[in-house]
C-alpha distance (Angstrom), angle and dihedral (degrees) to the residues before:
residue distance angle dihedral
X1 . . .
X2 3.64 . .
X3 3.70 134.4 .
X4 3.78 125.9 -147.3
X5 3.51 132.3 -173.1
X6 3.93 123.0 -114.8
X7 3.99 110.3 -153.2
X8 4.13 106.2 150.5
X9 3.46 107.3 -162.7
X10 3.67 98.2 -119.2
X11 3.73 96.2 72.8
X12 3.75 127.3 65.4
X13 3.59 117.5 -81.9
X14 3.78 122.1 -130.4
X15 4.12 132.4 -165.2
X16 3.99 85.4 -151.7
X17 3.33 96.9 57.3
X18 4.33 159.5 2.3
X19 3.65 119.5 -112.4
X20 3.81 92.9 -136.3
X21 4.00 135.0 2.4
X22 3.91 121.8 -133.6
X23 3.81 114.3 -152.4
X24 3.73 110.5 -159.2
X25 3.83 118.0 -165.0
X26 3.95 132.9 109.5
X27 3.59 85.1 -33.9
X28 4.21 126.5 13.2
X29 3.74 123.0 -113.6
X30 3.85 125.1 -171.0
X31 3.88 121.2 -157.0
X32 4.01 98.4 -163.4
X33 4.04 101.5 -153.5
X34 3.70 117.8 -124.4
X35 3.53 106.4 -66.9
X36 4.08 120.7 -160.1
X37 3.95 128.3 -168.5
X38 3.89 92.0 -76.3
X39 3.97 125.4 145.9
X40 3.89 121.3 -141.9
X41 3.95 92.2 -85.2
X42 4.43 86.0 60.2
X43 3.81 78.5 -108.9
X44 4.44 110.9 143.1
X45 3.57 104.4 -127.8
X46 3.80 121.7 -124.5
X47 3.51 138.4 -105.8
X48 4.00 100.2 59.8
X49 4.07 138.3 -107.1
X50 4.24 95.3 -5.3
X51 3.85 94.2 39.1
X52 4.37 89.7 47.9
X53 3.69 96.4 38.5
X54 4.64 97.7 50.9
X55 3.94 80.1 44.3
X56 3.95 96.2 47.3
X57 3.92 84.9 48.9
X58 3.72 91.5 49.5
X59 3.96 87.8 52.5
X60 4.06 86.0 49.8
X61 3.71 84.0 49.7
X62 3.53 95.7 45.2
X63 4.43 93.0 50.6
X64 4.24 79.0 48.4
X65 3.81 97.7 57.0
X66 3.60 98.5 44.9
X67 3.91 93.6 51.8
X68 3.74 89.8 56.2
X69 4.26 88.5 -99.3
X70 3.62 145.6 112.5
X71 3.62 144.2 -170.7
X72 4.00 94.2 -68.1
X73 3.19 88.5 56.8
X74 4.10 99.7 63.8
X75 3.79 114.5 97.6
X76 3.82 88.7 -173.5
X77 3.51 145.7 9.0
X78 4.07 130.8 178.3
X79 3.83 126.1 -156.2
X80 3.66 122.3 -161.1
X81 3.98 120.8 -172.4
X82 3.69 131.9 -171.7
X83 3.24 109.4 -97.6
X84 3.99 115.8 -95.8
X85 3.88 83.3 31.9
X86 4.11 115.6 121.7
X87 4.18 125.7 -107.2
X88 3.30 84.8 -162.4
X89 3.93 104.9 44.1
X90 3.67 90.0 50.7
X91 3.67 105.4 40.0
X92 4.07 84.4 54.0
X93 3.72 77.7 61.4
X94 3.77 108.8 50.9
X95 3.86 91.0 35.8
X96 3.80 104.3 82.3
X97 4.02 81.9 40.9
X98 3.96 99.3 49.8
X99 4.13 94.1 34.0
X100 3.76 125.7 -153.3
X101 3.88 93.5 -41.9
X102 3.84 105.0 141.7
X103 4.62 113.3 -151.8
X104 3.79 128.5 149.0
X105 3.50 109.9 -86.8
X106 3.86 138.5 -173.8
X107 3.74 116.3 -146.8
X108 4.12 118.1 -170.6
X109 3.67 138.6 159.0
X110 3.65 116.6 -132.2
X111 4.04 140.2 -172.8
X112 3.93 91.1 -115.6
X113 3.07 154.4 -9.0
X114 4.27 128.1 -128.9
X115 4.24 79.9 -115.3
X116 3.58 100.3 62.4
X117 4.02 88.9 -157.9
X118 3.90 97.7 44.7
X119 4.00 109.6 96.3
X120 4.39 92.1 -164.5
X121 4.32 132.2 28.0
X122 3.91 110.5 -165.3
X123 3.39 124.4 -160.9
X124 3.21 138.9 -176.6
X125 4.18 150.3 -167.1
X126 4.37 118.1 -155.1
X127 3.38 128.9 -176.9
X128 3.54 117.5 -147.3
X129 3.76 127.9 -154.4
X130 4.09 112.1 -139.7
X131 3.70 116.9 -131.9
């Protein structure tokens, strides 16, 4: 088995951690690290829940693409909002950017996040057919 890294160059690049994890074996699986509403600088975006949650799908999207994946290919995916944020505002938001690609998914509000400024963390497991 071996484990590579998955840091696309459009998102922010941290010492402490990688924005996704490629699991190569008999068949590839990517654990995409929690990704929050951040823009290539590490910066949050403004405007709130919908503005955060279509840019922390893009940075899913983004951690897909450069391990050779895509949206079919994610078996699961979790979404975690501050609490008092909206379901509903902010999957209005990542809809038009994720498309009408259908995975199990766990949604939960929580008292924090490890950003104190981002209001959602999405993260995401693919599995990736070799060939």
């Amino acid at each position: 088995m071996e484990l590579i890294h998955v840091n696309p160059p459009s998102l922010h690049t941290s010492p402490a951690f990688s924005q996704g994890m490629l699991v190569r074996g008999d068949h590839d699986l990517l654990q995409v690290g929690g990704q929050n509403g951040t823009d290539a600088s590490g910066a949050i975006v403004p405007g709130g829940i919908g503005p955060q949650t279509e840019q922390a799908m893009r940075n899913v999207l983004a951690v897909l693409e450069a391990a050779g994946a895509d949206q079919g290919n994610v078996i699961r995916m979790s979404i975690l909002l501050v609490e008092g944020q909206s379901f509903q505002e902010g999957f209005a938001a990542a809809m038009p950017v994720w498309g009408p690609h259908v995975t199990a998914i766990t949604g939960a509000h929580v008292a924090g996040l490890g950003r104190p400024d981002a209001l959602v963390e999405i993260e995401a497991t693919a599995a990736i057919p070799r060939g």
